[in-house]
C-alpha positions as CSV (number, residue, x, y, z in Angstrom):
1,X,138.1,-60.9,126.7
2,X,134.5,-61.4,126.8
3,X,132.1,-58.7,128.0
4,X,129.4,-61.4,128.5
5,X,131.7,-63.7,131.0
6,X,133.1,-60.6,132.7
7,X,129.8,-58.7,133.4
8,X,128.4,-62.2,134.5
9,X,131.3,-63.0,136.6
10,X,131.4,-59.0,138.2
11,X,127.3,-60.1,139.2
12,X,128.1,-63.5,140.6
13,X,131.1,-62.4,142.5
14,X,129.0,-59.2,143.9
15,X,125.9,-62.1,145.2
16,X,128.7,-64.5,146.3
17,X,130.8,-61.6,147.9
18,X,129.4,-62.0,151.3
């Protein structure tokens, strides 16, 4: 697993959660 994608990914899916 990469911490890069996943901490990324956590931010986009927190911005895009709405």
């Amino acid at each position: 697993k990469r911490p890069f994608i996943d901490t990324n990914y956590a931010a986009y899916m927190l911005k895009y959660d709405s």
